[in-house]
LUMGU-27626 format. One record per residue (C-alpha): residue number from 1; x, y, z. Coordinates in Angstrom, 1 decimal, padded with zeros to 4 digits. Layout:
LUMGU-27626
 kenu      X      Y      Z
  NUM      X      Y      Z
...
***
This chain:
LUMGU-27626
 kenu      X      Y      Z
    1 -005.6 -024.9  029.9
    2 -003.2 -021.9  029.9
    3 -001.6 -023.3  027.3
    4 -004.5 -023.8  025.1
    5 -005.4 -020.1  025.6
    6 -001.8 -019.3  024.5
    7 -002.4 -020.9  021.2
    8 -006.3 -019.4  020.7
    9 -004.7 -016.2  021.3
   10 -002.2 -016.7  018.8
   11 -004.0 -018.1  015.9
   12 -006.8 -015.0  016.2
   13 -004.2 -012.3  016.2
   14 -002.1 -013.9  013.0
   15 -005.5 -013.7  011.4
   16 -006.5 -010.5  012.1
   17 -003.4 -009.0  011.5
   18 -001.7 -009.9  008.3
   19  001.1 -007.6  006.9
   20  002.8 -010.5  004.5
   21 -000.5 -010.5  002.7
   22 -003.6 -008.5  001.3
   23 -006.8 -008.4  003.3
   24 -009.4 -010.5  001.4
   25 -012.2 -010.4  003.3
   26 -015.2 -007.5  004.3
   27 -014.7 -008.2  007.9
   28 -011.1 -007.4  008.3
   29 -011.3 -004.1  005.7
   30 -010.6 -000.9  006.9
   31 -011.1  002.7  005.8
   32 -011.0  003.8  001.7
   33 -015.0  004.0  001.8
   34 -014.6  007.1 -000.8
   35 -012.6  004.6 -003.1
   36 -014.7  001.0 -002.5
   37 -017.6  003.4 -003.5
   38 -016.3  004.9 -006.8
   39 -015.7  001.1 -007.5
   40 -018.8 -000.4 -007.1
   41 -020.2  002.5 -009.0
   42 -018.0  002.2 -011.7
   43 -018.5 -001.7 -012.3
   44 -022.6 -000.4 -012.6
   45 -021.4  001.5 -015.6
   46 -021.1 -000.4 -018.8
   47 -018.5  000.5 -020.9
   48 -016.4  001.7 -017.8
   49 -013.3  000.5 -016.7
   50 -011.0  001.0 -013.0
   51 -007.1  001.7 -012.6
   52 -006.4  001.7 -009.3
   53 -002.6  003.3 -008.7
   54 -000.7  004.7 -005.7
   55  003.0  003.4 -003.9
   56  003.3  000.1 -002.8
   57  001.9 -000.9  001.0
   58 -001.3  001.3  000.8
   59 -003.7 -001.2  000.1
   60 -004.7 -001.6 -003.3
   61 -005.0 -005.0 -004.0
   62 -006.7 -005.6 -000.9
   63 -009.1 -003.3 -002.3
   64 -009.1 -005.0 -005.2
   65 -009.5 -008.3 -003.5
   66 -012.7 -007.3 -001.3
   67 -014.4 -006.0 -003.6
   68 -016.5 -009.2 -004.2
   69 -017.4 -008.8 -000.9
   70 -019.0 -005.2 -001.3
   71 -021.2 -006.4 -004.8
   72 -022.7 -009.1 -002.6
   73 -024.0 -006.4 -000.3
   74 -025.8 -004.9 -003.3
   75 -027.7 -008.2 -004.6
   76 -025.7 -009.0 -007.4
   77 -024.2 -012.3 -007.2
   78 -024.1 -013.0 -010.9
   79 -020.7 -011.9 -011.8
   80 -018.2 -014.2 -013.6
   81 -014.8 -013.4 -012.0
   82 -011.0 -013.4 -012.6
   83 -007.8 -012.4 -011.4
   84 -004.0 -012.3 -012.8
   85 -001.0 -011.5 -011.2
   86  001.5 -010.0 -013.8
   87  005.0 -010.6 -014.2
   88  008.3 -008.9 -016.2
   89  008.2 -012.1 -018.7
   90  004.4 -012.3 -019.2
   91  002.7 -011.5 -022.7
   92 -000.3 -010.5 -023.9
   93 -001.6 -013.6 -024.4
   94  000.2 -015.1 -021.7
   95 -002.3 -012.6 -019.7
   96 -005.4 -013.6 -021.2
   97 -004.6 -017.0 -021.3
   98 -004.5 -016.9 -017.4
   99 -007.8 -014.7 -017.2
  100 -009.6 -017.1 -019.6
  101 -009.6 -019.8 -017.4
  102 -011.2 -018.2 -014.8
  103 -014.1 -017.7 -016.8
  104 -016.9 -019.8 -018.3
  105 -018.6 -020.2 -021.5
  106 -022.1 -022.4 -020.9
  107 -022.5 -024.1 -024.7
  108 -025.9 -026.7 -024.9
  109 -024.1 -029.9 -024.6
  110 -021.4 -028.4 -022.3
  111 -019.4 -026.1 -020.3
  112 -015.4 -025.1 -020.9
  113 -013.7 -022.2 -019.9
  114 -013.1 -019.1 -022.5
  115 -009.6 -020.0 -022.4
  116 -010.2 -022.9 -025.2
  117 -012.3 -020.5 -027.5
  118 -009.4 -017.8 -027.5
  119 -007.3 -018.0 -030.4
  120 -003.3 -018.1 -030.5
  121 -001.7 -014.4 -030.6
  122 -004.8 -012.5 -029.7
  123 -005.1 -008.9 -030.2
  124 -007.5 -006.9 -028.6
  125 -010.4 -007.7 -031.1
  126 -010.1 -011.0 -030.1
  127 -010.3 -010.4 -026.7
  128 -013.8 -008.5 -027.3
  129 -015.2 -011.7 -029.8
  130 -013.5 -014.1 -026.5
  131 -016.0 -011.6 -024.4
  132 -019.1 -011.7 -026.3
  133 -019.1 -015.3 -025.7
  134 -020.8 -015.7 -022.2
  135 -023.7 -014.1 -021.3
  136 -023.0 -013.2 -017.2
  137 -021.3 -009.7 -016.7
  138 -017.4 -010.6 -015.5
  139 -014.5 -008.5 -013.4
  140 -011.1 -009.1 -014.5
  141 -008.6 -007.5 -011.9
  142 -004.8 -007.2 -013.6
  143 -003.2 -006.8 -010.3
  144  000.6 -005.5 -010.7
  145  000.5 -004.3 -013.8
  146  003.3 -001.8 -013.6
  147  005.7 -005.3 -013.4
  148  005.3 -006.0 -017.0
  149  008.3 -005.9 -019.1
  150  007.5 -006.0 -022.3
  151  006.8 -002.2 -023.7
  152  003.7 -003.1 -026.4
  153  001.5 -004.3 -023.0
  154  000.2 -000.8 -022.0
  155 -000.6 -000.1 -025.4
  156 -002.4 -003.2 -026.5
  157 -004.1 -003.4 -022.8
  158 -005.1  000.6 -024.0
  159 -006.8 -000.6 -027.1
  160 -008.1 -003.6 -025.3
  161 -010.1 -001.0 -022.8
  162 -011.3  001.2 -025.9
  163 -012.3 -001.8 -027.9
  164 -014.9 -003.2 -024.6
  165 -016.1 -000.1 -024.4
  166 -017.0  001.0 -027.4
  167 -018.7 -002.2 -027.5
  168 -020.3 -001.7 -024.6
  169 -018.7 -005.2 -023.6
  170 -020.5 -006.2 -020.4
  171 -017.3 -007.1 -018.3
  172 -014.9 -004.4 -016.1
  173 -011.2 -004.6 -016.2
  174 -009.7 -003.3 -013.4
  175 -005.8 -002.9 -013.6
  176 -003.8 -002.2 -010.7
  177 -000.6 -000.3 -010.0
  178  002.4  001.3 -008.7
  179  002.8  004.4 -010.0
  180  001.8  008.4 -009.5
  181 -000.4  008.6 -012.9
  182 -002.7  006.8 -014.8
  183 -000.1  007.6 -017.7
  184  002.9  006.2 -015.8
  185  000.9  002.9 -015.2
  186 -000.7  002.1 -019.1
  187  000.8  004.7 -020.6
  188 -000.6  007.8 -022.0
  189 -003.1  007.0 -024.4
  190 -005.7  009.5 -024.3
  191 -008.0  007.9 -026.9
  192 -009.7  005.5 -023.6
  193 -009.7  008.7 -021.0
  194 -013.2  008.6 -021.5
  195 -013.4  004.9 -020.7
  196 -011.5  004.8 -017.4
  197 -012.5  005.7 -014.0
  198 -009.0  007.0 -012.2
  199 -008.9  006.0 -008.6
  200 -005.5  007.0 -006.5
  201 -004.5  005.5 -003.5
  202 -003.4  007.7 -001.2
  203 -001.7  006.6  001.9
  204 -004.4  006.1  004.6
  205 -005.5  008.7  006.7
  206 -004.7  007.9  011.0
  207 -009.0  007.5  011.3
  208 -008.3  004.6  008.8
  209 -005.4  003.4  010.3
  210 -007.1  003.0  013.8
  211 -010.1  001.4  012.4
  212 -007.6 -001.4  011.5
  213 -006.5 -001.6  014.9
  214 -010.1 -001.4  016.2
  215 -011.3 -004.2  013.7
  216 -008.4 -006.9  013.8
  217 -008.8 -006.8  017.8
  218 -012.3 -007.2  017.8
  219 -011.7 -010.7  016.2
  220 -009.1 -011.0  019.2
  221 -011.9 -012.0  021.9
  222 -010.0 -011.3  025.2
  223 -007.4 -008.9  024.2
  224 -007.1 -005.1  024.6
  225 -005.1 -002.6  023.6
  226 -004.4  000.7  025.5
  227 -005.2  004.0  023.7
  228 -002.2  005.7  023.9
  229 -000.6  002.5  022.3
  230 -003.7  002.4  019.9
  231 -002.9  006.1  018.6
  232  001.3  005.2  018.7
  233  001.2  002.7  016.4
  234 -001.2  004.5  013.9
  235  001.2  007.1  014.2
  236  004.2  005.2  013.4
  237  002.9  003.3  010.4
  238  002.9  006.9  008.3
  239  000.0  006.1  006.4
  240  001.1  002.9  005.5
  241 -001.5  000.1  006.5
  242  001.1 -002.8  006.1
  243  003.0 -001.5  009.1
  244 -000.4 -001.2  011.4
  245 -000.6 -004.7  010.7
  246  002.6 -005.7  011.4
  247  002.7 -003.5  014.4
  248  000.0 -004.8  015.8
  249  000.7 -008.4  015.1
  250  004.0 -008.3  016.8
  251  003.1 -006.0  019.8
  252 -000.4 -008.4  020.3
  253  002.1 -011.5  020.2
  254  004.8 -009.9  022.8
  255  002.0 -009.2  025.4
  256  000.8 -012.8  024.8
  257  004.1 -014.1  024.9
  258  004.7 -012.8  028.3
  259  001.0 -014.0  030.0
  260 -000.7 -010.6  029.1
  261 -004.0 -009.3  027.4
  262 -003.8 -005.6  027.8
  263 -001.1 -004.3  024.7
  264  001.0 -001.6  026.3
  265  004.1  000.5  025.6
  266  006.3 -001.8  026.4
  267  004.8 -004.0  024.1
  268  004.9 -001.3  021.6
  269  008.7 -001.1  021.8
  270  009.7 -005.0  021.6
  271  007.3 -005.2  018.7
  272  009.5 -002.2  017.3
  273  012.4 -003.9  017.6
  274  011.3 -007.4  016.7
  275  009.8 -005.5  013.5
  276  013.2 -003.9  012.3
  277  015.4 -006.4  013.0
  278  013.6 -009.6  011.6
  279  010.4 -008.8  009.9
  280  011.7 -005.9  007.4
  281  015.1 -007.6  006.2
  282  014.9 -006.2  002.2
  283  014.6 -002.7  004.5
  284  017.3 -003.5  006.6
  285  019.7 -003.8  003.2
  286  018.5 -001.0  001.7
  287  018.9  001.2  005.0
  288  022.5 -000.6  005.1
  289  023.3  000.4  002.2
  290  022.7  004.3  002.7
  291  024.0  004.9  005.6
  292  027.0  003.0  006.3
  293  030.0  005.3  006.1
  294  033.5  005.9  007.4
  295  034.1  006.8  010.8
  296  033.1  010.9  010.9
  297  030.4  010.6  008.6
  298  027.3  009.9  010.4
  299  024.7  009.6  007.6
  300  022.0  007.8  010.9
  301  020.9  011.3  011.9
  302  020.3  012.8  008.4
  303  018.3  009.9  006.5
  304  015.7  009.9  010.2
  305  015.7  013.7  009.8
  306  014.4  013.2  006.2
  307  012.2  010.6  006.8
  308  010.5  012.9  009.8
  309  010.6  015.7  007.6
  310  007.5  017.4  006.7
  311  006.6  016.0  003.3
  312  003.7  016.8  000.7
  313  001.4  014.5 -000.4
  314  003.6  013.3 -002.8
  315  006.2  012.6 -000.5
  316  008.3  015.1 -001.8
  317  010.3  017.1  001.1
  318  013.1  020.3  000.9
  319  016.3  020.2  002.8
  320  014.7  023.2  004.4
  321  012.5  020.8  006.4
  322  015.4  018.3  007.4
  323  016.9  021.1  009.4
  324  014.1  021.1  012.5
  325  013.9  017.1  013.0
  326  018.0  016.8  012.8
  327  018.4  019.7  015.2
  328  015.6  017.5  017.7
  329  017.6  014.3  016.8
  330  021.4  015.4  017.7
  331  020.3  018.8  019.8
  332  022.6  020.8  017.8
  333  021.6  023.7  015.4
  334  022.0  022.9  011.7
  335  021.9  024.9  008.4
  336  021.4  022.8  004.7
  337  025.3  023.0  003.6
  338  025.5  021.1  006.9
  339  023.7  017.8  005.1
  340  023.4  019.1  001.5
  341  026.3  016.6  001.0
  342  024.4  013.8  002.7
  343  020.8  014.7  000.9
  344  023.6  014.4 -002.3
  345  024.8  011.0 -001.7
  346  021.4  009.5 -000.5
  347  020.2  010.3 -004.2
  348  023.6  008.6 -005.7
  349  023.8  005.1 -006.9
  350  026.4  004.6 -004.4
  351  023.7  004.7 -001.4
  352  021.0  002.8 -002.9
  353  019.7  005.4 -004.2
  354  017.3  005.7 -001.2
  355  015.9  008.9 -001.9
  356  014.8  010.9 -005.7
  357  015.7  014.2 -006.3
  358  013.1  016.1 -008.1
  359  014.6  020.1 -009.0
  360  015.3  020.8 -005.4
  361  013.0  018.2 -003.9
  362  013.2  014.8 -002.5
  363  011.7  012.0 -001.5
  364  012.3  008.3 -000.7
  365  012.1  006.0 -003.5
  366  010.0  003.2 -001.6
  367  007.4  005.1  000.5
  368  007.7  002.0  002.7
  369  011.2  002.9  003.8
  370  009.7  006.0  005.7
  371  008.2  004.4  008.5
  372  011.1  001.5  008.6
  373  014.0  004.9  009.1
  374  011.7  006.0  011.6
  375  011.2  002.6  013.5
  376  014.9  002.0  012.8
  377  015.7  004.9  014.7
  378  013.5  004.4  017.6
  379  015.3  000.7  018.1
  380  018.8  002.2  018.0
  381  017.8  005.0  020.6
  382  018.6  007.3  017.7
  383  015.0  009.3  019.1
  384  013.1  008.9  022.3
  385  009.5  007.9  021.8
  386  009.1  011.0  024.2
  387  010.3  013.1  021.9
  388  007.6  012.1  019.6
  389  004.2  014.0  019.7
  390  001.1  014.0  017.6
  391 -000.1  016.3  015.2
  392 -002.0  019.0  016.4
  393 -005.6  018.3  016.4
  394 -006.7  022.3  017.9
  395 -009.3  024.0  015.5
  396 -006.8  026.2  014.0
  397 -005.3  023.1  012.1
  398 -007.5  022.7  008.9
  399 -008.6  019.3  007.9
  400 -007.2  019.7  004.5
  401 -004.0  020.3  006.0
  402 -004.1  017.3  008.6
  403 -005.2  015.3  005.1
  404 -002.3  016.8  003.2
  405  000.6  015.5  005.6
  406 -001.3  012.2  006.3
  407 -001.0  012.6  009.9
  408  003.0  011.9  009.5
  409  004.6  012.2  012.7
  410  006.0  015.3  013.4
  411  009.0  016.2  016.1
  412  008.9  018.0  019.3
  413  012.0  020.1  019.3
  414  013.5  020.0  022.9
***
């Protein structure tokens, strides 16, 4: 019987918490109620399009994919829809060839998808004719856009977007992205600015963060996490809700595994180190690659000090702020020509690059190695989880400030 519990417990928590793949369903969605809303509003809108951008890990094709889920709420059920996954090699008719299967054309003897009414090499007044032909409204997502190699795609998807709107075609594309700009993503084309709603993806505040702790353990029936564990792990996952869910997943599983139901610290920390050195190998390369030096040249230190450096909400940090976490990490005083040399190399080819250099800014290339330095250092004892603490909370904090940093962990200098 104990052994059957085992298994129940395990099969609820490796579907409530799934960081290898988008969430795609209502139940298990958390936070971004500001961006689900401009969505929905925007599909309303005929002649109104979506680009959803932002880094990678903060939840934008689960957005995407959940957004069914949200129409139904409102009554309409009626909507024809599609999906594509874009790829360096793919086309533009290689993209609407995909899309035009999903969909349906409803003819009086029968019923074929669009795909066979779309002529060979379509341009984007065929698309619009292909359109015309089926009388329900449709969503198209174009999920990973920004993978596309061939350099004509943003513009013909541009005039693709102008053309359905000015024809006040009753379908909504919705193309999404890594990238900082609409302009970086499609391209800048100002002739459809009119036509698209711009919706950034942020990373997710810690309010959000919890709530995805809160929802995946209410479809955990027996299992319970302890609030200081709860707040840890928000902490930790730096705005990032791929880590909560893999954070959760693998502290859930340790407790579990050792005959448990209340998560705790300890829990916490094997799930840490489980996370680091199995779950996050491309991570583990990359973080490799950076800081492996000859002996004297301890480059450890420096890369955690940047990734707990206070950062805007770009990302972007000075070496300014690298001087108060390294000082916490190796308790000795530091000034910038100390690491300048380091903050150098990080942005060299020769150490990944792991970070960007923007003037006399930087930031990490893949937001997602943020969190993975941090965790990375926690494993190797690098920092004490004491040494940690929250952000402030006290009424002299604003909340625009709190939202600016993300809630980002920040360091308690001894």
């Amino acid at each position: 019987m104990e052994d059957d519990l085992f298994y129940v417990h395990i099969a609820a928590i490796s579907s409530a918490f799934t960081p290898g793949a988008p969430i795609d369903s209502r139940d298990l969605f958390a936070g971004r109620q500001k961006q689900v809303h401009k969505v929905i509003v925007t599909i309303f809108q005929r002649g109104q399009h979506i680009v959803i951008f932002g880094d990678r890990g903060v939840g934008k094709t689960s957005l995407a994919n959940t957004l069914f889920d949200f129409l139904v709420l409102t009554g309409k059920y009626n909507y024809q829809r599609a999906r594509v996954n874009c790829s360096d090699s793919m086309t533009f008719e290689d993209m609407w060839r995909s899309v035009f299967k999903q969909l349906f054309f409803n003819g009086p003897d029968h019923t074929s998808t669009l795909e066979d009414l779309l002529p060979n090499n379509p341009n984007p007044e065929n698309i619009k004719e292909t359109f015309q032909l089926i009388n329900d409204p449709s969503i198209v997502i174009i999920d990973e856009f920004d993978r596309v190699g061939n350099p004509d795609m943003d513009r013909m998807l541009a005039d693709t977007v102008k053309t359905l709107s000015d024809n006040s075609i009753d379908t909504t594309l919705i193309v999404v992205g890594v990238a900082d700009s609409v302009d970086q993503l499609i391209g800048e084309h100002h002739s459809i600015e009119r036509a698209i709603v711009q919706i950034p993806m942020p990373p997710m505040s810690t309010p959000e963060l919890l709530e995805i702790v809160d929802r995946g353990f209410s479809k955990c029936e027996g299992l319970s996490i302890d609030p200081a564990v709860r707040e840890r792990l928000a902490d930790y996952s730096q705005g990032l809700p791929t880590y909560t869910h893999l954070l959760a997943r693998e502290a859930a599983m340790e407790a579990v595994r050792r005959g448990r139901t209340n998560i705790t610290m300890a829990d916490l920390e094997a799930a840490i180190k489980e996370a680091v050195d199995s779950q996050l190998e491309t991570n583990l390369t990359a973080y490799n690659v950076a800081v492996t030096a000859p002996r004297g040249k301890n480059f450890k230190p420096v890369l955690l000090a940047c990734a707990l450096a206070e950062k805007d909400e770009k990302g972007y940090f000075y070496a300014n702020a690298v001087k108060q976490p390294l000082q916490a990490i190796t308790r000795k005083p530091y000034e910038i020509p100390a690491f300048a040399r380091h903050l150098k190399d990080f942005s060299d080819a020769s150490r990944g690059p792991i970070l960007e250099k923007d003037g006399r800014r930087y930031r990490f290339l893949k937001p997602l190695m943020v969190p993975y330095v941090v965790l990375r250092g926690l494993a190797d004892g690098l920092i004490q989880e004491n040494q940690l603490s929250r952000p402030s909370t006290s009424s002299g904090e604003s909340e625009q400030l709190s939202l600016r940093l993300f809630d980002v962990v920040r360091l308690q200098v001894p």
